[in-house]
C-alpha positions in Angstrom: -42.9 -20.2 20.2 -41.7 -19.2 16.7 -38.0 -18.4 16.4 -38.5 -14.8 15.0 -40.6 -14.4 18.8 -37.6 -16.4 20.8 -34.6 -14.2 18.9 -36.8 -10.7 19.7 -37.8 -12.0 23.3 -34.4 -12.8 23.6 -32.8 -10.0 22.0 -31.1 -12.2 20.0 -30.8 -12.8 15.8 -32.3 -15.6 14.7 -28.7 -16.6 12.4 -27.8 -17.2 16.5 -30.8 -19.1 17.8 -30.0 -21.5 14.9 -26.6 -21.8 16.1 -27.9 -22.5 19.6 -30.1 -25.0 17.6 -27.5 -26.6 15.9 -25.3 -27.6 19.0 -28.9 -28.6 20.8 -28.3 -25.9 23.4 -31.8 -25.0 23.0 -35.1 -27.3 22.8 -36.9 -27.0 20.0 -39.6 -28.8 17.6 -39.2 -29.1 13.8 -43.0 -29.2 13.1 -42.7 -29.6 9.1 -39.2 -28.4 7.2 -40.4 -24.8 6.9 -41.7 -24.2 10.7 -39.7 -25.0 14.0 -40.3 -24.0 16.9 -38.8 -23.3 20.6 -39.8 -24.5 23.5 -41.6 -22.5 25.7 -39.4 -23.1 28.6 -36.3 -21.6 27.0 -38.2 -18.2 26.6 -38.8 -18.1 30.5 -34.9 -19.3 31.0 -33.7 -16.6 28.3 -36.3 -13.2 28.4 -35.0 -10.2 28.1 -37.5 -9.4 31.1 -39.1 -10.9 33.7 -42.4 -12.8 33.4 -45.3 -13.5 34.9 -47.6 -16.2 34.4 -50.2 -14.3 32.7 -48.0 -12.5 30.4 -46.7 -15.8 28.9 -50.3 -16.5 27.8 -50.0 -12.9 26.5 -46.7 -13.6 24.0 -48.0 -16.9 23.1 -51.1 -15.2 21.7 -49.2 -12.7 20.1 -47.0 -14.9 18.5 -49.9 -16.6 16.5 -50.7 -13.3 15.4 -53.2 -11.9 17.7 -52.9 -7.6 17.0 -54.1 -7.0 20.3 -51.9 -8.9 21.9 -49.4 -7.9 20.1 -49.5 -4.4 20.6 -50.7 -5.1 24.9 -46.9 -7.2 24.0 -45.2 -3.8 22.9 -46.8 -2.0 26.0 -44.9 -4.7 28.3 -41.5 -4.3 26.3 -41.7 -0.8 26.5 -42.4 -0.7 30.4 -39.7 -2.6 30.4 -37.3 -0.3 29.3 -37.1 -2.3 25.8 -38.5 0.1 23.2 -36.0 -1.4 20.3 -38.0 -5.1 20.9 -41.5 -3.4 21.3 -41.2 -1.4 18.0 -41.4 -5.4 16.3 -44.7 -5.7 17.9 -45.6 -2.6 17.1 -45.1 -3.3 13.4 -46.9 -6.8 13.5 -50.3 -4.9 15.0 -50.4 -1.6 13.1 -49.9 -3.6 9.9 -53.3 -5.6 10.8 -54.7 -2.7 11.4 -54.4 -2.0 15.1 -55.5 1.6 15.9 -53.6 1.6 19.4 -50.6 0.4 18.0 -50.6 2.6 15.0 -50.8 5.4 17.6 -48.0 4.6 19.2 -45.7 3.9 16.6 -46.3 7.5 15.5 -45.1 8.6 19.5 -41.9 6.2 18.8 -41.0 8.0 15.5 -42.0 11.2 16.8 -40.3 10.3 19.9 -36.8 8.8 18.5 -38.4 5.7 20.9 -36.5 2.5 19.5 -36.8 3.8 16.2 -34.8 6.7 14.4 -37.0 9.9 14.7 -38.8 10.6 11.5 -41.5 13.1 11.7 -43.6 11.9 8.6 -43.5 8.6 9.6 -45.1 9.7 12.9 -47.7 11.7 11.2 -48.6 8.7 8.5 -48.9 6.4 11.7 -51.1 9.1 14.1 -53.1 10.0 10.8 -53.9 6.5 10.6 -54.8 5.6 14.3 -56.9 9.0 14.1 -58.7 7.9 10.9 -59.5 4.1 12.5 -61.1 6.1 15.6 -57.9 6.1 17.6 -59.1 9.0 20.2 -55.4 9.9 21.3 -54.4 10.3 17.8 -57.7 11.6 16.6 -56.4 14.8 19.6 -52.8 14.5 18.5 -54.5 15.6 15.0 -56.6 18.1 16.3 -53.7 19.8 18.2 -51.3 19.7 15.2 -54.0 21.0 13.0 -55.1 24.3 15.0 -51.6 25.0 15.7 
């Protein structure tokens, strides 16, 4: 798994997971001198929250860029009580264009969920789930529009 994955999962900054590195507390692959990665075993050791086996198969998707799963990947943070970590995925899929995860990065800014509450960035986010079909934010719309 990528470090920027390991140092969310883990609710840690990557400057620390290098550190970890360093001293070899941590497994990890140097794959070329630009990419390295962590073993998969440290994630289940150091999660934030629990997982199951399916849901490793579910970050491990989402950490080679899969919107979908990254956004199903925000759903299981934010379950989780996490909504700081989930707003990461968020970002990731509503940047490729995921219309569910655009949605609901408008509820966190609308909300004050993990993010600072910012009522046009919730708007520019629901505006944009509604215009890619999104049929909770194409209601959200609706509602706001008639008032």
């Amino acid at each position: 798994i990528s470090v920027k994955s390991y140092a969310n999962l883990c609710d840690l900054s990557e400057r620390t997971i290098r550190r970890y590195m360093a001293m070899k507390s941590i497994d990890f692959i140097t794959e070329s001198s630009s990419r390295t990665l962590i073993a998969f075993s440290e994630l289940t050791k150091n999660c934030v929250i629990p997982l199951l086996p399916e849901e490793c198969d579910l970050i491990l998707q989402a950490d080679t860029g899969n919107a979908e799963a990254q956004n199903d990947l925000s759903l299981l943070l934010l379950m989780h009580n996490k909504p700081t970590l989930a707003i990461y995925w968020l970002n990731l899929a509503a940047k490729q264009q995921q219309a569910d995860a655009m949605q609901l990065l408008g509820d966190c800014y609308a909300l004050g969920k993990g993010v600072e509450k910012d009522r046009n960035l919730a708007m520019m986010w629901i505006a944009k789930a509604a215009n890619k079909g999104n049929v909770i934010a194409i209601e959200q719309m609706a509602r706001i529009l008639n008032g």
